[in-house]
C-alpha positions as CSV (number, residue, x, y, z in Angstrom):
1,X,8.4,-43.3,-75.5
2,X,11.0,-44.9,-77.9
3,X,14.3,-45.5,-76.7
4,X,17.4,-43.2,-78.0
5,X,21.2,-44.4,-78.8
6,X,24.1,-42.3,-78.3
7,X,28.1,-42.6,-79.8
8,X,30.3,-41.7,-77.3
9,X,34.3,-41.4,-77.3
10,X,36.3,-40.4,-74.3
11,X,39.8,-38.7,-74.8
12,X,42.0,-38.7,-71.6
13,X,44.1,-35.6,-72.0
14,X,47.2,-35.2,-70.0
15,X,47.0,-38.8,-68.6
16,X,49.7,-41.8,-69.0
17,X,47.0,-44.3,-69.5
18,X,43.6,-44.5,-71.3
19,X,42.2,-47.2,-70.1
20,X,41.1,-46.1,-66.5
21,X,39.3,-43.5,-68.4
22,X,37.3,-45.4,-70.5
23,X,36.6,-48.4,-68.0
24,X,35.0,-46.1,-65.8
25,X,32.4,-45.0,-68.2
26,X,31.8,-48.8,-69.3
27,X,31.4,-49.4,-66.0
28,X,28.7,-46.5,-65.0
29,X,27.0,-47.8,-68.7
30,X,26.7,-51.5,-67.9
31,X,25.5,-50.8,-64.6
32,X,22.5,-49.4,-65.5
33,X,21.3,-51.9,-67.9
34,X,21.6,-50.1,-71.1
35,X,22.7,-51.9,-74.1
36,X,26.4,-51.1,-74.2
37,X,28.7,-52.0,-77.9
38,X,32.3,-50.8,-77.2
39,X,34.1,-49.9,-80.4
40,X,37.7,-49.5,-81.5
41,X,37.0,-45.2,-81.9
42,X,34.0,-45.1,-79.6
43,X,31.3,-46.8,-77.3
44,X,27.5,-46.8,-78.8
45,X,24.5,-47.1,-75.9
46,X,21.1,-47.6,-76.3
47,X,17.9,-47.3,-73.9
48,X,16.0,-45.1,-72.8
49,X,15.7,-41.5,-72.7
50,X,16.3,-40.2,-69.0
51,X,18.2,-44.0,-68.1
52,X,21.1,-42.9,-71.4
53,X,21.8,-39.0,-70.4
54,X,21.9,-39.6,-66.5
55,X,24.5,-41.9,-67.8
56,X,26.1,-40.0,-69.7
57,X,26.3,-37.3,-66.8
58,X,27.8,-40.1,-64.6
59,X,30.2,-41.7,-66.9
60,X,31.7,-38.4,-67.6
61,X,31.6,-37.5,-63.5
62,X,33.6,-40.5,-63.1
63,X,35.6,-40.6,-65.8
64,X,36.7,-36.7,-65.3
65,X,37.8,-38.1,-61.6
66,X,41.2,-39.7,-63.0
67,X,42.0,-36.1,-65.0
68,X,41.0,-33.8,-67.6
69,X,39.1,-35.1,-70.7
70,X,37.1,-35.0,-73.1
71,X,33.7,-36.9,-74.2
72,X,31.9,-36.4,-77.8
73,X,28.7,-37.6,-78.1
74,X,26.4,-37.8,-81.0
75,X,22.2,-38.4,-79.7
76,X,19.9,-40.2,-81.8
77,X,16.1,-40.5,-81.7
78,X,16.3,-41.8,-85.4
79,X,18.4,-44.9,-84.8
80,X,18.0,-46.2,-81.1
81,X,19.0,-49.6,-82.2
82,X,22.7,-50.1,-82.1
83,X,23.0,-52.5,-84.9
84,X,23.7,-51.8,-88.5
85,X,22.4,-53.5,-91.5
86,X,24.6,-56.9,-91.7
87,X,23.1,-56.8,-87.5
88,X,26.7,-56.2,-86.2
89,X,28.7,-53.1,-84.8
C-alpha cells in the first residue's frame, strides 16, 4: 500500500510558550521513523498509512498534555512525497 503525507500545524492556546507544544509532536514524529519537514506555518510527515495517523493520535496526546490546543491537519493519498517541484520544502 502507498505511503500517505499529512500537513499538520499545532496552535497552543492559553499557553505562555509554543515551543513545548510543538517539540512534543516533533518528537512523537521522529520517533517513529517517518519522514518529518518542519515548516515556518506547519510540520509535513510522510509514511505510511497506520505508522502517520497513530502518530498523529500521539503527537496530539502529548502535545494536549502541556494545555489546550489545537492541530489542523490536511491527509493526502495524492502526494505522499513531501517534496515539491524545485525537490525542497
Amino acid at each position: 500500500m502507498p505511503g500517505i503525507s499529512a500537513e499538520v500545524s499545532l496552535y497552543a492556546l492559553r499557553q505562555a510558550k509554543l515551543s513545548p507544544v510543538i517539540d512534543e509532536a516533533l518528537r512523537v514524529f521522529r520517533a517513529s521513523g517517518l519522514d518529518v519537514r518542519p515548516g515556518a506555518m506547519s510540520t509535513l510527515i510522510a509514511g505510511d498509512h497506520d505508522t502517520v495517523f497513530d502518530c498523529l493520535k500521539e503527537a496530539f496526546r502529548q502535545a494536549a498534555s502541556h494545555g489546550d490546543l489545537v492541530m489542523h491537519v490536511s491527509v493526502s493519498n495524492a502526494c505522499p512525497a513531501v517534496e515539491n517541484r524545485s525537490g525542497t520544502i
